[in-house]
C-alpha positions, 0 to 999 in steps of 0.5 A: 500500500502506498504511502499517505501523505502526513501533514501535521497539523498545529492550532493555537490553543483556542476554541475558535483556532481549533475548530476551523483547522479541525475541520480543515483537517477532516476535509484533508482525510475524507475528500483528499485522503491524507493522513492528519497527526494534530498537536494541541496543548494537553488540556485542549488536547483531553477536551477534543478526546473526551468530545469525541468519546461522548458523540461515540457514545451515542453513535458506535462508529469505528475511528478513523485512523488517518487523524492521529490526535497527539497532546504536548505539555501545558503553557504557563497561563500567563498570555505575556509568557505565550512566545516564550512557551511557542519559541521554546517549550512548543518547538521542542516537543514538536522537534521530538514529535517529528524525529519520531514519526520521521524514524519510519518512511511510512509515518514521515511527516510531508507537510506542516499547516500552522495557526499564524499566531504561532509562527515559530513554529516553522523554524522546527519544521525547516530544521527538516526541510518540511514546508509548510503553509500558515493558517489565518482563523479570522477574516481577510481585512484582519490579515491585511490589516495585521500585514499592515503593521509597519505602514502603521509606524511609519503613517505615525498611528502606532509606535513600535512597541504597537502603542496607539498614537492617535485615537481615531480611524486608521487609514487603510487601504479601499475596501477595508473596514475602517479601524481605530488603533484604540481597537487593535488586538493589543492595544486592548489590554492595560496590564502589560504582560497581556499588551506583550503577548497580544503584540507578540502575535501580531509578529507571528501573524507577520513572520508567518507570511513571510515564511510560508509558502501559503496563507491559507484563509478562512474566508472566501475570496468573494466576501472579501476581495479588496483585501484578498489583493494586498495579501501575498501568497493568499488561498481563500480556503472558508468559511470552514464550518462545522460539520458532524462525521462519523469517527472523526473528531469536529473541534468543540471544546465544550460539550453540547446542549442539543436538546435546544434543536428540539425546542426550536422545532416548537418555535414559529420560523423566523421567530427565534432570538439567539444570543451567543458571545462564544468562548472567551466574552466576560462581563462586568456584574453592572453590563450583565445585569443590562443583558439580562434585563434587555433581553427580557425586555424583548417580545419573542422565543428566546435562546440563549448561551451562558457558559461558565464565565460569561460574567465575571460575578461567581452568583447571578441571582437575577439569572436564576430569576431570568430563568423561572420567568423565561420557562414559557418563551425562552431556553437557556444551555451552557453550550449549543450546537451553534451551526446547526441552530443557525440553520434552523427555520425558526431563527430571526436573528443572532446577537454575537460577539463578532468571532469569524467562525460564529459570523460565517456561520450566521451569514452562512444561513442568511441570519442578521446579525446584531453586534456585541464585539469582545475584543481585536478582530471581533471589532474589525468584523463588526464594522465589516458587517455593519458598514462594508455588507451592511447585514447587521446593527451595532449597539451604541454604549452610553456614557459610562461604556455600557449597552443599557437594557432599552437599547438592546430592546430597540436594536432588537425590533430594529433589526427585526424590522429591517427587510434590506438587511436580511434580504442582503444576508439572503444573497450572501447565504447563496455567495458562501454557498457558490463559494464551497460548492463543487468549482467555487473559488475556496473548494477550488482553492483546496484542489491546488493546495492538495495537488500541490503538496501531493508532489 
């Protein structure tokens, strides 16, 4: 039997880093028929394992044995030790890792495909003379952007340790969403230990480009063309959405509530509010209580995701109220199967953080958006959708920086009551669509990419 091609696969340590590569590296197997060996840090590492176990345990499926799953020890929680961990404790054990599978020609590691922010990554792979392509989770304007970095020093908008020189829109290319420096990944944050480790990414994001062989992009080429064109070495390869398979693990780190599939069906279509701020949105005790109060303000059925951590309180007794008087018109899980409730009839709209994954897989579906941006790139994206396709709204905060429960009941009916927006969502549904179809520019896009490293 002929040797399979092996391509290792490395994410950063987040859910929304693993789950597109993930579903990447499933494509590789069942379409392409690669071989996939895929690194997370352990604890990541345990939580896609254990996802995996609990959809065998409902579904006896033999694994697949072309995905290898493979752990390396923790990183120090400290984002600002990040580069320090990629640089030193990250690229030893994968130099280990690939020495191993490299002492048999039938596990030899052909090809490398690595998250951006963990550029480092590549200096390993080149020590063995493997190539290798950079992964880019978020959206093409973020990139370009990020690219951006030494025009912005020299355009006097950032100094070079990436401080914010001005409070006011940086002037990007055309096409672009326009973005504040205030609003960059790293700029965010007044502790310095975090300023360091988001500015550290950023350099990965810019070292990967410069080192790969190719960008591979979670977006397609139609969404965001202008600034496809100031990316070298650019394959649009997205959106990546989750999708179930048998045997083969989808990238969650959470475990899923599906019993709110069940609830929808009860619910009249186009009816349904979903709320979701992904995984790494915190709210203070005074904007979460608006949340709250916001959204009971608001007629309709109601979904909505609380994970542990949603707010940085340790009891929320008025939840626990919320609750009881949601029972009739509402559903509350810690986690829910996001694409498949978006593809449901019976959603309205989806108020989200602005994540890529969870606004592709909005937009996938045709569903509005209403805005709530946590951080980074997820304000780049809510300028995207609000100014440059113009298939959501944003929240406006008061004097104290807060989103107040009335306008979150106005934004609501507002958006509700908007047919422009959901008709342009409709026709960006059907672009996506064409997209990954059979000959559309990212399943095309995936074709060369495969032949290419098949060589």
């Amino acid at each position: 039997m002929a040797k399979l091609t092996h391509i290792l696969v490395v994410p950063f340590p987040a859910q929304g880093h693993v789950m597109p590569l993930m579903e990447f590296s499933n494509q590789l197997l069942i379409n392409h028929g690669l071989k996939v060996t895929f690194v997370n840090m352990e604890s990541i590492h345990n939580k896609l394992v254990a996802s995996k176990l609990e959809d065998h345990h409902h579904k006896e499926e033999k694994e697949d044995s072309r995905i290898h799953l493979v752990s390396i020890p923790e990183r120090d929680p400290d984002l600002g030790k990040f580069v320090e961990y990629v640089s030193e404790t990250m690229s030893l054990h994968l130099e280990k890792l690939i020495k191993k599978f490299n002492e048999s020609d039938d596990e030899k590691i052909d090809f490398i495909i690595v998250d951006a922010f963990v550029a480092n990554v590549f200096e390993v792979a080149k020590k063995f003379g493997i190539n290798g392509a950079a992964f880019f989770p978020t959206s093409l304007g973020y990139l370009a952007l990020m690219l951006y970095f030494s025009n912005l020093i020299e355009a006097g908008d950032i100094d070079e340790k990436g401080n914010p020189l001005k409070d006011e829109d940086i002037k990007l290319p055309l096409g672009m969403p326009a973005n504040s420096t205030i609003d960059l990944i790293w700029a965010l944050w007044d502790e310095p230990n975090m300023q360091k480790g988001m500015l550290a990414l950023a350099f990965n994001v810019n070292k990967a480009a410069k080192t790969a062989k190719w960008i591979l992009s979670n977006s397609p080429y139609e969404l965001e063309p202008a600034s496809h064109d100031l990316i070298p070495n650019i394959l649009t390869v997205g959106p990546l959405l989750p999708r179930e398979r048998l045997g083969l693990p989808k990238g969650q780190l959470m475990p899923e509530d599906s019993s709110c599939l069940t609830w929808l069906c009860q619910q009249p279509a186009k009816s349904v509010i979903y709320v979701a701020f992904g995984s790494t949105t915190c709210f203070t005790h005074s904007q979460f209580n608006e949340l709250v109060h916001g959204l009971e303000l608001v007629n309709g059925p109601l979904l909505w995701v609380v994970r542990a951590g949603l707010t940085d309180e340790v009891t929320t007794p008025y939840l626990d109220g919320f609750k009881n008087r949601m029972v009739q018109r509402g559903k509350i899980v810690d986690w829910a199967p996001q694409y498949r409730v978006l593809a449901h009839p019976s959603i309205a709209c989806f108020i989200t953080h602005c994540g890529w994954n969870s606004t592709m897989e909005g937009l996938s579906n045709g569903v509005p958006l209403l805005c709530w941006p946590y951080f980074g790139d997820q304000v780049h994206t809510e300028n995207y959708i609000c100014d440059n396709v113009k298939v959501g709204l944003r929240f406006k905060k008061d004097e104290n920086g807060i989103i107040t429960r009335s306008e979150i009941q106005t934004k609501i009916q507002e958006l509700l009551g908007d047919e422009g927006i959901r008709s342009r969502a409709n026709k960006l549904k059907d672009v996506i669509k064409t997209s990954t179809s059979e000959g559309g520019s990212s399943s095309k896009n995936i074709e060369d990419f495969i032949n290419c490293i098949k060589l």
